[in-house]
N, CA, C and O of each residue as an XYZ file, in Angstrom:
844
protein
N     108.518    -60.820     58.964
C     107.553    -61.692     59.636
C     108.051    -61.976     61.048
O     109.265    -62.109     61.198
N     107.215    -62.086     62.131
C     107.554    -62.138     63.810
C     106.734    -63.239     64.072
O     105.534    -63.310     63.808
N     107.389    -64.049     64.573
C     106.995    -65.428     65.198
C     106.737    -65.368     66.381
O     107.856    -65.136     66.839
N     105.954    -65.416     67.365
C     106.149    -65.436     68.671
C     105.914    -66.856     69.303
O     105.763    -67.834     68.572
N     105.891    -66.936     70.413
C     106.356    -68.603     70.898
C     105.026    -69.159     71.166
O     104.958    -70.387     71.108
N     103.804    -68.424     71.486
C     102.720    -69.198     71.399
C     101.549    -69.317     70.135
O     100.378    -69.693     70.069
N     102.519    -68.798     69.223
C     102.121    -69.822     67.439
C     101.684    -68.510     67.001
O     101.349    -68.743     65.839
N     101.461    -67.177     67.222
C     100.418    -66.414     67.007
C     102.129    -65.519     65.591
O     103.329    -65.377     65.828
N     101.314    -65.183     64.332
C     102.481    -65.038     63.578
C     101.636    -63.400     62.750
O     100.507    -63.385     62.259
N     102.596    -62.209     62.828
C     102.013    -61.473     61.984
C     102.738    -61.297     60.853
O     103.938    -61.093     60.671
N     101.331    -61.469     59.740
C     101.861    -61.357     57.877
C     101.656    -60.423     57.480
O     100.688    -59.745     57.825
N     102.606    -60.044     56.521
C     101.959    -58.859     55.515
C     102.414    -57.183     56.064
O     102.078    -56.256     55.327
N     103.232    -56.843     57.464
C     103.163    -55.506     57.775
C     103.486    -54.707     56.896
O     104.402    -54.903     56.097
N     102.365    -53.143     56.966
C     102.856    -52.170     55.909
C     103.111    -51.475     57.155
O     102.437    -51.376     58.180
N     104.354    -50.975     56.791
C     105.661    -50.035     58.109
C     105.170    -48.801     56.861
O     105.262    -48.722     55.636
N     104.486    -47.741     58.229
C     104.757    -46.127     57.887
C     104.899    -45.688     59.003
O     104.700    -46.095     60.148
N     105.613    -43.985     58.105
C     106.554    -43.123     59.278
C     106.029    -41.856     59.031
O     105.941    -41.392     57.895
N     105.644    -41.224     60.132
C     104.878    -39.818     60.184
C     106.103    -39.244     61.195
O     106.141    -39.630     62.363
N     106.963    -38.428     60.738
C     107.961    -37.558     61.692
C     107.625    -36.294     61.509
O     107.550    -35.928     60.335
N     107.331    -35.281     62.602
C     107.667    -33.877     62.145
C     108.794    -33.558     62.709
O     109.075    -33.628     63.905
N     109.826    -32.995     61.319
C     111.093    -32.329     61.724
C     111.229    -31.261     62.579
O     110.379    -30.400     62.805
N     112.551    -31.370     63.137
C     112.842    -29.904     64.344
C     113.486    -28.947     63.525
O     114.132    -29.222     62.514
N     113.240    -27.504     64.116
C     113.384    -26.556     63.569
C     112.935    -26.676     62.179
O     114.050    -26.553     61.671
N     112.335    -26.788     61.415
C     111.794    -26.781     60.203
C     111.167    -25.177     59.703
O     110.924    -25.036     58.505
N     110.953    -24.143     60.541
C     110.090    -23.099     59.889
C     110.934    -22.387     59.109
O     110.389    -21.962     58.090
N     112.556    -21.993     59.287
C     113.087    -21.109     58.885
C     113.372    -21.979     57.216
O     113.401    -21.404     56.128
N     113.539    -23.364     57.439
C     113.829    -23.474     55.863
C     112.567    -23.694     55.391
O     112.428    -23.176     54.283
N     111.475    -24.323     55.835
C     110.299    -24.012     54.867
C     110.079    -22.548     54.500
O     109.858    -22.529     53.289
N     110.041    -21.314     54.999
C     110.280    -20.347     54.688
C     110.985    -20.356     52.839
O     110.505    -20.140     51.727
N     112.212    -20.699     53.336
C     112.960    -20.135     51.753
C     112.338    -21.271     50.948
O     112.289    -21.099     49.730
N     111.764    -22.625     51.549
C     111.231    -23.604     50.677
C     109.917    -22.655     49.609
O     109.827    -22.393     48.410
N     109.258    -22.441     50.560
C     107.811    -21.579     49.759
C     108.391    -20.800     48.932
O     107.924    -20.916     47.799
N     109.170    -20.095     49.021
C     110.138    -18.552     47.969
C     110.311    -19.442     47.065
O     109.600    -19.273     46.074
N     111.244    -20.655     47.032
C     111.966    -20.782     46.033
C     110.466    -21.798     45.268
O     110.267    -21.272     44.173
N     110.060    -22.265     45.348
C     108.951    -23.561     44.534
C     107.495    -22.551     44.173
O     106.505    -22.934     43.550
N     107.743    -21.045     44.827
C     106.625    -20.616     44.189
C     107.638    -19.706     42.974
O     107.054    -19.191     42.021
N     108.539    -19.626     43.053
C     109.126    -18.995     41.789
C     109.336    -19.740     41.056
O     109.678    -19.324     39.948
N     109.237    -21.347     41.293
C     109.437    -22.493     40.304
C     108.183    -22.311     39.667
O     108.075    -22.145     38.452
N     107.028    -22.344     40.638
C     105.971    -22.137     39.996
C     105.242    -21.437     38.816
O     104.577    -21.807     37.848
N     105.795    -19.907     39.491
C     105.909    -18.995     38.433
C     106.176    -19.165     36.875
O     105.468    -18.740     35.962
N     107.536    -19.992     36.766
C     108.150    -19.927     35.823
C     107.582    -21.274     34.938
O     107.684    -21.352     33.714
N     107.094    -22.097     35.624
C     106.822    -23.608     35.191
C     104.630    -23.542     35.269
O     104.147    -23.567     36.402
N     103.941    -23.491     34.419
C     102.667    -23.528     34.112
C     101.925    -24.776     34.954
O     100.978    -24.608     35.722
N     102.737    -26.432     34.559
C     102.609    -27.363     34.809
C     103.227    -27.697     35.430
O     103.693    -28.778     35.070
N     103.934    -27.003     37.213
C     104.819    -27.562     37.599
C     104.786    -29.158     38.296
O     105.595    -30.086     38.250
N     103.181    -28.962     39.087
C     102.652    -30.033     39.734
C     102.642    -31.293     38.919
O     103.316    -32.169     39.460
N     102.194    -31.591     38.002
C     101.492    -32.027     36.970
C     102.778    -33.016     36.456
O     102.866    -34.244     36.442
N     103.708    -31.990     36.054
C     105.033    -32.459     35.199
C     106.461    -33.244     36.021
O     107.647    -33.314     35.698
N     105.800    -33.688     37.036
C     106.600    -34.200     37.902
C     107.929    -35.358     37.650
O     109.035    -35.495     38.175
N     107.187    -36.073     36.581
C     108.522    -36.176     35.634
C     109.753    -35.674     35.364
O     110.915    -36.076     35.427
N     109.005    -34.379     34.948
C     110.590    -33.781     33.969
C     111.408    -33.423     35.401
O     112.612    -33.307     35.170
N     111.197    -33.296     36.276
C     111.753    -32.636     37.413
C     112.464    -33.309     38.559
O     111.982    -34.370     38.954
N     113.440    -32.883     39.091
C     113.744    -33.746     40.337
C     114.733    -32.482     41.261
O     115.842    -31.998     41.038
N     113.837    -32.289     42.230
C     114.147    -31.287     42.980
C     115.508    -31.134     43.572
O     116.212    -30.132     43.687
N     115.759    -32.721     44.015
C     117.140    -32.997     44.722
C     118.624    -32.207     43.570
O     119.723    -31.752     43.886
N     118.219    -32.301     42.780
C     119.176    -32.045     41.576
C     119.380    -29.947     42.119
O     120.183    -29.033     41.930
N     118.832    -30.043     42.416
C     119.221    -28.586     42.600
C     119.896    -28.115     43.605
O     119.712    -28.697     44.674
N     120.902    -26.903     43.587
C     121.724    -26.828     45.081
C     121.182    -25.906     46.287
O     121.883    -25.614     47.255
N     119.738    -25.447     46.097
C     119.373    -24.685     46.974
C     119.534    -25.421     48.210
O     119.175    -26.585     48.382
N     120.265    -24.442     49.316
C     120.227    -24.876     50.553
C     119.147    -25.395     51.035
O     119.150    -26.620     51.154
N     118.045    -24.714     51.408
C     117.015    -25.750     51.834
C     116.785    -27.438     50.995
O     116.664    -28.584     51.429
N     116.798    -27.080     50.190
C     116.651    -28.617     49.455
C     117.596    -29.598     49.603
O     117.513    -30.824     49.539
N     118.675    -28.716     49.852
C     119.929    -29.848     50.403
C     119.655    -30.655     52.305
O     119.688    -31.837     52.647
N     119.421    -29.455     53.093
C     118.854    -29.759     54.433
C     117.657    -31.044     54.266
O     117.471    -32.019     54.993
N     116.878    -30.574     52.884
C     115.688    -31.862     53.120
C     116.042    -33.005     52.599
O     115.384    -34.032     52.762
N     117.067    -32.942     51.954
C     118.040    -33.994     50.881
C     117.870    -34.787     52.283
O     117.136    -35.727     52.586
N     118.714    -34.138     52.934
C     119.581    -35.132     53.786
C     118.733    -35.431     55.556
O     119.155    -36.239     56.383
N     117.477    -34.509     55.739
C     116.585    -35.428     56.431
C     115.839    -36.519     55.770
O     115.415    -37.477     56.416
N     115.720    -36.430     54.871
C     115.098    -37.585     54.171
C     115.975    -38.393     54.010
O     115.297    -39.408     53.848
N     116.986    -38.700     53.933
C     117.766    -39.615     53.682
C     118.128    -40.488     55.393
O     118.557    -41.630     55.559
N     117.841    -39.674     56.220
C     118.394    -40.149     57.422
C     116.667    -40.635     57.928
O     116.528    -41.350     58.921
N     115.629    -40.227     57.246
C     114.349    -40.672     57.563
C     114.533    -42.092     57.255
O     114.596    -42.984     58.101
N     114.649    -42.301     55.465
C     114.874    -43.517     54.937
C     115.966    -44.568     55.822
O     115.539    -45.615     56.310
N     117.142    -44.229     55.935
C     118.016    -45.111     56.423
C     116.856    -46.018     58.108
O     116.660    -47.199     58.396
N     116.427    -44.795     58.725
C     115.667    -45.158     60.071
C     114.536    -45.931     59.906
O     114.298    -46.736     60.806
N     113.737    -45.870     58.908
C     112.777    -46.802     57.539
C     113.308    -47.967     57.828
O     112.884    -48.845     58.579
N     114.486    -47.915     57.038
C     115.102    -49.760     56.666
C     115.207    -50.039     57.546
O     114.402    -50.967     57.622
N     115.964    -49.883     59.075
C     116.295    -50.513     59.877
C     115.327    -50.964     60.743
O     115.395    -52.007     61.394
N     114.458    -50.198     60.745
C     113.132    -50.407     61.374
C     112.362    -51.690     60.706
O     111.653    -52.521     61.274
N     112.728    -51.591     59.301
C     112.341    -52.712     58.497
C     112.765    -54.072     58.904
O     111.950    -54.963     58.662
N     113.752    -54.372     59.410
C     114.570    -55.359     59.460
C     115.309    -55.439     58.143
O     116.024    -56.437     58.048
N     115.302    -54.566     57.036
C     116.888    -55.001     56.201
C     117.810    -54.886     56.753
O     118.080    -54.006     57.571
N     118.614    -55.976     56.312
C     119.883    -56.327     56.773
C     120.707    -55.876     55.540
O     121.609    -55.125     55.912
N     120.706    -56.095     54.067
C     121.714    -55.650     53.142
C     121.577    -54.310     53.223
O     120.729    -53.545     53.683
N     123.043    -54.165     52.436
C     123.339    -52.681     52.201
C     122.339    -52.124     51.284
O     121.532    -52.834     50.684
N     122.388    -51.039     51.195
C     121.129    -50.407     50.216
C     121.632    -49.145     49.935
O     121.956    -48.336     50.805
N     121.726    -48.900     48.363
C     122.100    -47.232     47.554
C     120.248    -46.791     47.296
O     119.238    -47.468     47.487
N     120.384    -45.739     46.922
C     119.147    -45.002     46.736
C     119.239    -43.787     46.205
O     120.057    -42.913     46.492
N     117.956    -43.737     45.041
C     118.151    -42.137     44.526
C     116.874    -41.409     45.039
O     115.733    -41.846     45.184
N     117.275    -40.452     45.219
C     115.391    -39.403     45.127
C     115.230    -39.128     44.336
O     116.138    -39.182     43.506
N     114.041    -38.655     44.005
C     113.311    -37.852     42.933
C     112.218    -37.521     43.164
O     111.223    -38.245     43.112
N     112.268    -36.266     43.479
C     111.318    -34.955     43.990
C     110.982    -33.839     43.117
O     111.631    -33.275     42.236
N     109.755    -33.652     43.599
C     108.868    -32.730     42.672
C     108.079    -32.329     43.468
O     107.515    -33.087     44.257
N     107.778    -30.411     43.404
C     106.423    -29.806     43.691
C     105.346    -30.171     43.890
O     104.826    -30.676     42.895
N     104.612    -30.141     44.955
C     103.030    -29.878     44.499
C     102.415    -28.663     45.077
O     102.375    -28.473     46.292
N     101.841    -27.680     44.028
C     101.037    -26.233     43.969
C      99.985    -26.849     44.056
O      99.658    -27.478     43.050
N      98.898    -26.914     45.489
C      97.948    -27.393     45.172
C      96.770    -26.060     45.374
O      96.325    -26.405     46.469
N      96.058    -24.881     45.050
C      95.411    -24.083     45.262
C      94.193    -24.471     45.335
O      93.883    -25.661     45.273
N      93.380    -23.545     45.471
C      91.705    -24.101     46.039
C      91.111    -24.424     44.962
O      90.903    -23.866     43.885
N      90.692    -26.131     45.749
C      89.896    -26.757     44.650
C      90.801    -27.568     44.603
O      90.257    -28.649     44.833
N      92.175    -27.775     44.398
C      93.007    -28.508     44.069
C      93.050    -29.595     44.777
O      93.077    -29.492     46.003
N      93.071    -31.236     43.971
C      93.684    -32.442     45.112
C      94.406    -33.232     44.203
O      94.918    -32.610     43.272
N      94.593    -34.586     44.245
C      95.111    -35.944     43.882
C      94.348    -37.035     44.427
O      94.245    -37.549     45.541
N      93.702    -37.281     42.959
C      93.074    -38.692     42.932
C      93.914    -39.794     43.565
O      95.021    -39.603     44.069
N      93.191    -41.137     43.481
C      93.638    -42.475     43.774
C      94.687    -42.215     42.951
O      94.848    -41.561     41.921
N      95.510    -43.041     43.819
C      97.037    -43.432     43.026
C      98.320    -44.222     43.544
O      98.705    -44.046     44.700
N      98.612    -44.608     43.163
C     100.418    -45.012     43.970
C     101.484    -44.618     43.102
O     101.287    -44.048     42.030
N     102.578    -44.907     43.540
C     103.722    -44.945     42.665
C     104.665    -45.766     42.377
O     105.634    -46.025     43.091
N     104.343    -46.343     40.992
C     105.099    -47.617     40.291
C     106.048    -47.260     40.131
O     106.265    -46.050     40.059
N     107.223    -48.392     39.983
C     108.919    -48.597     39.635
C     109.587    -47.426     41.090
O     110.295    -46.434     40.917
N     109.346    -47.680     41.727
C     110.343    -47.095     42.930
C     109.761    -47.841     44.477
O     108.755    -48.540     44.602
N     110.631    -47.482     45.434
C     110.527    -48.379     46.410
C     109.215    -47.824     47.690
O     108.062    -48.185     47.924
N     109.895    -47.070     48.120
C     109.585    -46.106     48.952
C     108.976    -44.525     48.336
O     109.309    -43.999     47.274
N     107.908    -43.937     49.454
C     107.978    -43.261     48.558
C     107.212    -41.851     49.948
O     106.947    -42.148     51.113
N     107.071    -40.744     49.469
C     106.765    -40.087     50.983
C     106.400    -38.588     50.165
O     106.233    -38.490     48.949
N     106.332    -37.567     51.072
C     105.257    -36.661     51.363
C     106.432    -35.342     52.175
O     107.152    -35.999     52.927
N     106.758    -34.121     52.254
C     107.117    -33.242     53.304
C     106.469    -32.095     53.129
O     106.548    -31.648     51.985
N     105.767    -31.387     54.003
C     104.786    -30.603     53.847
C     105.824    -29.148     54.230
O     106.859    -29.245     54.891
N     105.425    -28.161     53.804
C     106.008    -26.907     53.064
C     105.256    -25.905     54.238
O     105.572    -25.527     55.366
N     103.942    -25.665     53.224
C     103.044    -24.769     53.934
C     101.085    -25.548     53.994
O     100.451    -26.220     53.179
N     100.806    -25.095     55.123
C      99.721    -25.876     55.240
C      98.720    -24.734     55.217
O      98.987    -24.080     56.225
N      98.031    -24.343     54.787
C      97.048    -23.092     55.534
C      95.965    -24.029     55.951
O      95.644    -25.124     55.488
N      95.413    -23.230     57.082
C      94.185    -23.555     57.852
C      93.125    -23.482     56.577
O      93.128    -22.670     55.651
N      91.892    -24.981     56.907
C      91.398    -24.792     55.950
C      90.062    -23.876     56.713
O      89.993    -23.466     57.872
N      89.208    -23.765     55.743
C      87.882    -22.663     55.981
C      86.826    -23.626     56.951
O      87.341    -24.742     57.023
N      85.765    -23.592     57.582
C      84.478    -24.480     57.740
C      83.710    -23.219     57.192
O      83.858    -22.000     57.110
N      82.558    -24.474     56.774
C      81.203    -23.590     56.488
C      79.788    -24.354     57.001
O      79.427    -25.517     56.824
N      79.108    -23.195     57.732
C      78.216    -24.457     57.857
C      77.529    -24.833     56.785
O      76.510    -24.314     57.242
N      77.184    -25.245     55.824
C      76.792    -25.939     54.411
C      77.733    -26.431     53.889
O      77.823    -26.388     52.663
N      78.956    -27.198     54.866
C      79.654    -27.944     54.121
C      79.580    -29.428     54.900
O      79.600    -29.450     56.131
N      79.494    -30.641     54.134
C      79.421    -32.136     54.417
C      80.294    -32.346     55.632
O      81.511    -32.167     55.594
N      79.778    -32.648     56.479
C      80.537    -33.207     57.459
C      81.423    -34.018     57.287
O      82.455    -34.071     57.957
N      81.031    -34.980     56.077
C      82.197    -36.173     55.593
C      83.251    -35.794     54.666
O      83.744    -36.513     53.798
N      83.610    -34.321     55.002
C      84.773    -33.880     53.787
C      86.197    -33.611     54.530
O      86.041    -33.235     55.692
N      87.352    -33.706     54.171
C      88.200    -33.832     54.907
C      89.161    -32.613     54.369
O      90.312    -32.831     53.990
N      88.757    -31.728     54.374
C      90.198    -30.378     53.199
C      91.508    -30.829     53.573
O      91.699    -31.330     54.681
N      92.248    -30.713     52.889
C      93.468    -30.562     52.629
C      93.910    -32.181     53.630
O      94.851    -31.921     54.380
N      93.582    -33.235     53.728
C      94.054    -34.283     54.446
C      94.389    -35.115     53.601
O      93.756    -35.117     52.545
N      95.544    -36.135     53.803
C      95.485    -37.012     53.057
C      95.166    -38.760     53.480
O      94.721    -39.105     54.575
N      95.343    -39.253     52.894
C      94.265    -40.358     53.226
C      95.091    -41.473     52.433
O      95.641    -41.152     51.380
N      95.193    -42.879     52.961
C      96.255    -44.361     52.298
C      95.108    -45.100     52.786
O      94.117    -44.801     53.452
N      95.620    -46.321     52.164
C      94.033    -47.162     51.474
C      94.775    -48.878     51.935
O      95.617    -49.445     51.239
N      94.386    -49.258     52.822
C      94.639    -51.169     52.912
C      94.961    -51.498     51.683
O      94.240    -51.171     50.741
N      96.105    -52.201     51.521
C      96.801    -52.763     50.493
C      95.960    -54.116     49.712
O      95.931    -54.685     48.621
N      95.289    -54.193     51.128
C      94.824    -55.940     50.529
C      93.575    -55.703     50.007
O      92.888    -54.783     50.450
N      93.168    -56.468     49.057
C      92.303    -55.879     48.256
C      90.549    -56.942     49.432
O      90.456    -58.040     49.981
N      89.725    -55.912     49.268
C      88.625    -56.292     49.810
C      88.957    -56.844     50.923
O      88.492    -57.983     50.964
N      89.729    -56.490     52.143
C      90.249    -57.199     53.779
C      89.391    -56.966     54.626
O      89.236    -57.687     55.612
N      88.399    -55.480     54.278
C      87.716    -54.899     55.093
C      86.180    -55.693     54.463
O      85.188    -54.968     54.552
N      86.043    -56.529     54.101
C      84.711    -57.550     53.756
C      83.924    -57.862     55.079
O      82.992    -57.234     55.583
N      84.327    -58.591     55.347
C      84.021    -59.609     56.591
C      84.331    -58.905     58.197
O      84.599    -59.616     59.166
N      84.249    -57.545     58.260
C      84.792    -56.433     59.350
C      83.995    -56.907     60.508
O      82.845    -57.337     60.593
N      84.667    -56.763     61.126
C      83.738    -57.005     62.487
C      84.561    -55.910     63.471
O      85.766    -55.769     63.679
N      83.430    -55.228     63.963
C      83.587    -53.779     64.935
C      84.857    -53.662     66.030
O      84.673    -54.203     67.121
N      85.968    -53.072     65.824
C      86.872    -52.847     66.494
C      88.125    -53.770     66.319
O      89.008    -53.869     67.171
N      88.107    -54.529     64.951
C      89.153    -55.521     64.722
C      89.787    -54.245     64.369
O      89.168    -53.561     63.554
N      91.027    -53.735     64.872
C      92.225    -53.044     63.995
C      92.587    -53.585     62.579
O      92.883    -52.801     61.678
N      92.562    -54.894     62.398
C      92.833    -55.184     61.074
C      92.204    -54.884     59.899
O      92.587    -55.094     58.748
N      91.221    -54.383     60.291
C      90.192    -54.168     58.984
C      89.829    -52.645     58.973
O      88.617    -52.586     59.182
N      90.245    -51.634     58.850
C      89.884    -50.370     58.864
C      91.180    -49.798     57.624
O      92.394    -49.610     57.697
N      89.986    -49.649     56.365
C      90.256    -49.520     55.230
C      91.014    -48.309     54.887
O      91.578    -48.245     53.795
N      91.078    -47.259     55.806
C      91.585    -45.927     55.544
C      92.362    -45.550     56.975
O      91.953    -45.729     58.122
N      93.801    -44.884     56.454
C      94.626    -44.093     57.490
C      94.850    -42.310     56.820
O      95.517    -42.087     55.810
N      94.272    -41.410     57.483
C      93.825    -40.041     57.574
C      94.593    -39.625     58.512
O      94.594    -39.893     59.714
N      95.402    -38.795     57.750
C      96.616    -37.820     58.323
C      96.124    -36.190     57.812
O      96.093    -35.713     56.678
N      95.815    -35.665     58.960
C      95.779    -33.856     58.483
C      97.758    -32.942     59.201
O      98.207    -32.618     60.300
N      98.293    -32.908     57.676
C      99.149    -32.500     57.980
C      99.428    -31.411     58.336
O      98.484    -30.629     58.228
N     100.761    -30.794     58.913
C     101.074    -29.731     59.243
C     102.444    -29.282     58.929
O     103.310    -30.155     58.877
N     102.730    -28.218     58.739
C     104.069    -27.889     58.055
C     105.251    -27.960     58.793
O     105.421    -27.712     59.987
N     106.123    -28.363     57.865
C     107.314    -29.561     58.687
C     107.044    -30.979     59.000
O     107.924    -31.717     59.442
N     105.971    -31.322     58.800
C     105.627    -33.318     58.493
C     105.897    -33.583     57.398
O     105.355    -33.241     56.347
N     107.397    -34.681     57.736
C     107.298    -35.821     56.914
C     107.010    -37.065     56.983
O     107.566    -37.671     57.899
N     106.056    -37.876     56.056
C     105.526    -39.390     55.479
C     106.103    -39.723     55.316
O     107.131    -39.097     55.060
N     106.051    -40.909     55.295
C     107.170    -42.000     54.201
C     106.629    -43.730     54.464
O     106.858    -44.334     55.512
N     105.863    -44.344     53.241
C     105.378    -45.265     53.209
C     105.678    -46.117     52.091
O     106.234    -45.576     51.136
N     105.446    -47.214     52.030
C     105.795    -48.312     50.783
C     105.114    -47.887     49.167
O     103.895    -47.949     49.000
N     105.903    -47.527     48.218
C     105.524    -47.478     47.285
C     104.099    -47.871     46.787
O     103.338    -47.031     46.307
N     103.832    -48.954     46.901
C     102.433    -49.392     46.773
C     101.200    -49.444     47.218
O     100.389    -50.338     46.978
N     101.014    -48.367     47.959
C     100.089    -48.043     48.691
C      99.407    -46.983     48.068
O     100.060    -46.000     47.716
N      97.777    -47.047     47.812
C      96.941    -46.462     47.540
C      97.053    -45.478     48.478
O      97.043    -45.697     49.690
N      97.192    -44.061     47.812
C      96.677    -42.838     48.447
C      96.031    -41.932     47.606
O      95.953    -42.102     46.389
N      95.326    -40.494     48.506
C      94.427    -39.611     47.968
C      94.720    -38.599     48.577
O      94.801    -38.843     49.780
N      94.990    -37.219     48.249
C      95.029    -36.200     48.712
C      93.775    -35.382     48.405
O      93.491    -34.953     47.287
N      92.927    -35.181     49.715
C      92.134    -34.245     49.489
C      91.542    -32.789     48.977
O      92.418    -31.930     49.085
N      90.825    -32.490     48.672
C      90.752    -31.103     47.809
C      90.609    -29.888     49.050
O      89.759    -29.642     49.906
N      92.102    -29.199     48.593
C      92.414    -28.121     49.543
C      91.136    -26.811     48.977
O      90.924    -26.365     47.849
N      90.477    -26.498     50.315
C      89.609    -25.327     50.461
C      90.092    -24.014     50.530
O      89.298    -23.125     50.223
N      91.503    -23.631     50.953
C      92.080    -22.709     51.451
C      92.142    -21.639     50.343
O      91.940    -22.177     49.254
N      92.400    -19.999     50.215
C      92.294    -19.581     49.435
C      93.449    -19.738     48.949
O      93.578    -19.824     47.728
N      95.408    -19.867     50.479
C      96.026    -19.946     50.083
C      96.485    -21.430     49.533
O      96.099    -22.542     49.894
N      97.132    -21.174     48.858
C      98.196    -22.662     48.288
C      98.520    -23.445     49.536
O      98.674    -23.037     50.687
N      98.599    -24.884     48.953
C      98.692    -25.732     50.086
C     100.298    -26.334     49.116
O     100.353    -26.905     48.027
N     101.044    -26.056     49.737
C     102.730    -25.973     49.462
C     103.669    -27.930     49.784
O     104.403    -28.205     50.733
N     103.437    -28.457     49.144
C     104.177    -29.766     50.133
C     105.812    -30.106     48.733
O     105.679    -29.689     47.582
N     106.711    -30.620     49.026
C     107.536    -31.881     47.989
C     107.120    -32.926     48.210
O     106.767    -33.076     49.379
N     106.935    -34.207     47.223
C     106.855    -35.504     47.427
C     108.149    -36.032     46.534
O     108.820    -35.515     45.641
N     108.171    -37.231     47.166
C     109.792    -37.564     46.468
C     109.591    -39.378     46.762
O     109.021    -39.913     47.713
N     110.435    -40.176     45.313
C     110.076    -41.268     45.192
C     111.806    -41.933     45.800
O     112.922    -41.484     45.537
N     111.388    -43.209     46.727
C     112.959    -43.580     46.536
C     113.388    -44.344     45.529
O     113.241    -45.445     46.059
N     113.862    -44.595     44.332
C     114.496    -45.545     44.127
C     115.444    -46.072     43.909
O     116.447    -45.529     43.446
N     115.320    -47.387     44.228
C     116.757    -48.324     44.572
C     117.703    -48.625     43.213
O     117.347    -48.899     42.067
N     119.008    -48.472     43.770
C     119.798    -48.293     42.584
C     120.455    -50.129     43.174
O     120.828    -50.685     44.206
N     120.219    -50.479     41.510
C     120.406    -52.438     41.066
C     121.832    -52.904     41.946
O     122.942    -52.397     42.112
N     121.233    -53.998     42.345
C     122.722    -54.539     43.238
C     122.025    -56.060     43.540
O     120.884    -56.225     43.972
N     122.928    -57.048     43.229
C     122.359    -58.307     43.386
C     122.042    -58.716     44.589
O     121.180    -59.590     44.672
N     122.749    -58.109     45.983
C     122.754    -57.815     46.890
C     120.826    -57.966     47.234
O     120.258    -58.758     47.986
N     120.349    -57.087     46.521
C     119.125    -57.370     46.807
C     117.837    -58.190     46.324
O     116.662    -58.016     46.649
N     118.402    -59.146     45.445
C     117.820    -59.952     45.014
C     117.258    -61.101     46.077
O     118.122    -61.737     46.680
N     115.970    -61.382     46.322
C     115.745    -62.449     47.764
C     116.104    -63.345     47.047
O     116.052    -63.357     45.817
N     116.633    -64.452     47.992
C     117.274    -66.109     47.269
C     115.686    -66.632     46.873
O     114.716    -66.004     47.299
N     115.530    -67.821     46.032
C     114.559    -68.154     45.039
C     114.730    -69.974     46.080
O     114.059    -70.947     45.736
């Protein structure tokens, strides 16, 4: 919360981070090789995101994204204003999304943080007989506060119910666990290639707020 001196106070900020990494093509490269042979081998790889946690594996590229993500997160908190120390695990998983393919409404419970790194993006198709109001392959986060956008009045920044990101390969997200998002239904013939990965915080009283 920021106080400023003539009374005016902002509540509630949701802090997100849209970075695209440098040099990123040569390891997305072996990224696509190795998660479409995961693919291969795994029916439900998308799906089963559970059983899986990408970080656990020693492929070089996954180690490189280990550890931009980790230096994403650390730049997160501080940006946050935490002040305590903070441990953290990942847990990452595929998404094969092919044509036709998206992700409904959703968030992600029991973890803190939580984010997005895009792989491979293909250009999507236009047609003219397709809705102007369709967004391929974009994804889309939803105002936290429930019904804020009621009472809207034209050009308040505060009230604009949707943030629409069309990614590109080598962007990484990274937003508060609790945030409604939707990934749109990719048109492309090819696969739309991304990891998403959850942070969570490993127990320390340290982070308990005083009561």
């Amino acid at each position: 919360m920021t106080q400023n001196s003539d009374g005016f106070t902002q509540l509630w900020p949701t802090l997100f981070l849209q970075r695209q990494l440098p040099s990123a093509d040569i390891a997305n490269q072996a990224l696509r090789q190795f998660l479409m042979m995961q693919d291969d081998s795994q029916a439900q790889l998308t799906t089963d995101y559970r059983q899986q946690n990408l970080f656990e594996q020693t492929h070089p590229a996954l180690q490189w994204l280990h550890q931009c993500i980790n230096k994403t997160i650390a730049d997160y908190l501080s940006r946050s204003g935490v002040s305590v120390s903070i441990q953290w695990q990942l847990q990452g998983w595929a998404n094969i999304n092919r044509q036709g393919d998206y992700h409904g409404l959703h968030n992600h419970p029991h973890s803190y943080l939580s984010g997005t790194y895009y792989v491979d993006m293909p250009e999507q198709p236009l047609s003219a007989r397709q809705r102007d109001d369709l967004n391929p392959g974009d994804i889309s986060f939803f105002d936290p506060r429930p019904q804020a956008n009621m009472s809207a009045i034209a050009g308040d920044p505060q009230i604009d119910p949707e943030h629409r990101v069309t990614p590109a390969a080598g962007l990484l997200l990274l937003w508060p666990s609790f945030v409604h998002h939707a990934v749109h239904p990719n048109f492309a013939e090819q696969p739309r290639v991304s990891i998403s990965f959850n942070v969570v915080l490993r127990r320390s009283e340290t982070l308990l707020p005083d009561q």
